[in-house]
C-alpha positions in Angstrom: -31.1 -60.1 60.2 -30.3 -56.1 60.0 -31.9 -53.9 58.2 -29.9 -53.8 55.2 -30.0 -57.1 54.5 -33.8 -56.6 54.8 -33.7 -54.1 51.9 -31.5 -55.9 49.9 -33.6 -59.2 49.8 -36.9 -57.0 49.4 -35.3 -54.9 46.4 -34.0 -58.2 44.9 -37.4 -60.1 45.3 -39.2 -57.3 44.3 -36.7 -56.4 40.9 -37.2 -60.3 40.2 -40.4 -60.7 40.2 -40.9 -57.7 38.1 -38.6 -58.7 35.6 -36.1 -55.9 35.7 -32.9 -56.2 35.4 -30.1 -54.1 37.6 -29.3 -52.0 34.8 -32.7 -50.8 33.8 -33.3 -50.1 38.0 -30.4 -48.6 38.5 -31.5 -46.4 35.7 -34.8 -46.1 36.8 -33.8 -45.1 40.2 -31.0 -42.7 39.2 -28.6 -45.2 41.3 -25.4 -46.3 39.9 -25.4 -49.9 39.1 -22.9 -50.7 41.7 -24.5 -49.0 44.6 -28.0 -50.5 43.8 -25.4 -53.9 43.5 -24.0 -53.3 47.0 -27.6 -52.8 48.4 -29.2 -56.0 46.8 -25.9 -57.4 48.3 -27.2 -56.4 52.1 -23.8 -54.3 51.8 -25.2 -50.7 51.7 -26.7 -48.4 54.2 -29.1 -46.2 51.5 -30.4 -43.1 52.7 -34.0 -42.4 52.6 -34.0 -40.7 49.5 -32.3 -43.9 47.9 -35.2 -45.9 49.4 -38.2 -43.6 48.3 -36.5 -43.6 44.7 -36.2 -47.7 44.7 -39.9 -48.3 45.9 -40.9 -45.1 43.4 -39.2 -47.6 40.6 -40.2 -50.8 41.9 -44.0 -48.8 42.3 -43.7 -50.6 45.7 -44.2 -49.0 49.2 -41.4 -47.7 51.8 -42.6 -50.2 53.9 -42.1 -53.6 51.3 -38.8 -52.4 51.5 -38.2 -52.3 54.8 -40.4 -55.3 56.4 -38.7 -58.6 56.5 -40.6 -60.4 53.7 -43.4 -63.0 55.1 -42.5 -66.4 55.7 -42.9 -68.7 52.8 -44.7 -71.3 53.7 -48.5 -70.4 56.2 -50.6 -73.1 57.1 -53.9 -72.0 58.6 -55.6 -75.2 60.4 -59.7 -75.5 60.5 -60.0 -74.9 64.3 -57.1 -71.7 64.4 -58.3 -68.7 65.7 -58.7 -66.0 62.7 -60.1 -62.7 62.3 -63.9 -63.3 61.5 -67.1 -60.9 60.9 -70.9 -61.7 61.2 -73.4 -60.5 58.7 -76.8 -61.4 58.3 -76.5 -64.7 56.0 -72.4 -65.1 55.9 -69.8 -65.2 58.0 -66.2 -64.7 57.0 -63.0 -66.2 58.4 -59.5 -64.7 56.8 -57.3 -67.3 56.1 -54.6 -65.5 53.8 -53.8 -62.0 52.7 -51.8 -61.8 49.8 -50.7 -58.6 48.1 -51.4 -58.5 44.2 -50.0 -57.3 41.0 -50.3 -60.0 38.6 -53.4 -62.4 38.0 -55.3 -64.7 40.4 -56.4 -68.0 39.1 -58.7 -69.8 40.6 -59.2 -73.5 40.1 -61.2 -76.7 41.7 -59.1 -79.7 41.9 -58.6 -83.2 43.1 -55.9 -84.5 44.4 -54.9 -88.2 43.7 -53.1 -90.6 45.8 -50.1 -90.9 44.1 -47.4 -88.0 44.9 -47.4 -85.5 42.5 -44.1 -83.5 41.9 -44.4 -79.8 40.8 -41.4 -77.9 39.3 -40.7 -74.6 40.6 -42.8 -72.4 38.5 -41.6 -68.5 37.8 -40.1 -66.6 40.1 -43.1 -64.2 42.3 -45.9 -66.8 41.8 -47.7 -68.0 45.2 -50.2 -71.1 45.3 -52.8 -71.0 48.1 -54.7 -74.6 48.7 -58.0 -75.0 50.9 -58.5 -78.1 51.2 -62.0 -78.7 51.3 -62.2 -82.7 51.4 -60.5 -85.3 52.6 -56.3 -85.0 53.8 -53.6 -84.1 51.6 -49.7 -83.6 52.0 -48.9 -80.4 50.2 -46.1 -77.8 49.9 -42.9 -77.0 49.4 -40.4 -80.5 48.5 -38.5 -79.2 51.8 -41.1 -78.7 54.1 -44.4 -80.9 53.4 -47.3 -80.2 55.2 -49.8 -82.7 55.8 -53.8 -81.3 55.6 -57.3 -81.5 57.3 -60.6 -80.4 55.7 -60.7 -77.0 56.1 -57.2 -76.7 56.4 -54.9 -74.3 54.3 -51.6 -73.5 53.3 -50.0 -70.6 51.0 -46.6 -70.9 49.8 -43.8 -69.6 47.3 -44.8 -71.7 44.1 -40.8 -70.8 42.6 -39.6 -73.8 44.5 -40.2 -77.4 44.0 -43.5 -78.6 45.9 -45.2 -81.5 45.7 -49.3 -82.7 46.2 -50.6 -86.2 47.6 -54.2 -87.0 48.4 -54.7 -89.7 51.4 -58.5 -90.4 51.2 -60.6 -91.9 49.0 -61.6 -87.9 47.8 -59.7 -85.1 48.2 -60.9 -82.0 46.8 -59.2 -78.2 47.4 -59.6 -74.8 46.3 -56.1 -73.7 44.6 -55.6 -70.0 43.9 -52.0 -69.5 41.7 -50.9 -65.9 42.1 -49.0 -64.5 38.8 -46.8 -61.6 39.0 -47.2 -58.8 36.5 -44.2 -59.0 34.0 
């Protein structure tokens, strides 16, 4: 993919999810309309100037605009190798970084046997599961992942996905990122 399609899918993700519309960018921006069109359209070759002003309006960084967006769906297994620090009484493994403006909840839940289906929620919001007992299936309708304890997997909540449990108890951590807007 080049790099204007690269800005065009970042300005359009990141317009979305903060529920602006083209006009009120474009105004925002001091772009016409059809140029910051052409540019969500992977069609345009903005100068820097027209990138500082978009990520100025969209209060993102240069660099969100320009890095290919992170895959949608990252599963982090129990044994994988992760970045990890000692202290005294704790030790931490990073499973997931994810980049906020919006609200984190946080719940404890169990997860049946029988297949539940999940609409795609709002446009922007990101689940991340831990599963913390038992084996699960979980993610996206289209690419299902199936779960260990300790296992984990973050993905784009805007599409269908889908939970099933496959032992007698299956508990998780779920974290549902919401957007601002």
């Amino acid at each position: 993919m080049d790099l204007a399609q690269v800005v065009g899918r970042n300005v359009h993700r990141l317009r979305t999810a903060a529920g602006t519309s083209l006009a009120d960018l474009a105004a925002a921006s001091d772009i016409s309309k059809t140029t910051l069109h052409g540019i969500e359209q992977g069609q345009g070759n903005p100068t820097l100037s027209t990138l500082w002003a978009l990520a100025t309006a969209l209060k993102a960084s240069l660099g969100e605009l320009l890095e290919p967006a992170a895959t949608t769906v990252e599963v982090v297994r129990a044994g994988d190798s992760r970045p990890q620090v000692e202290g005294d009484a704790v030790s931490a493994r990073l499973l997931h970084r994810i980049t906020l403006r919006g609200t984190v909840e946080v719940y404890d839940i169990a997860i049946g046997q029988n297949a539940q289906h999940s609409d795609a929620h709002l446009p922007g919001v990101e689940e991340c599961l831990v599963l913390t007992s038992g084996r699960a299936t979980v993610g996206p309708a289209d690419s299902l992942t199936d779960l260990a304890e300790g296992d984990s997997i973050r993905f784009d909540a805007a599409r269908p996905h889908q939970y099933q449990g496959h032992a007698a108890h299956n508990r998780a951590v779920l974290l549902m990122v919401h957007p601002d807007g």
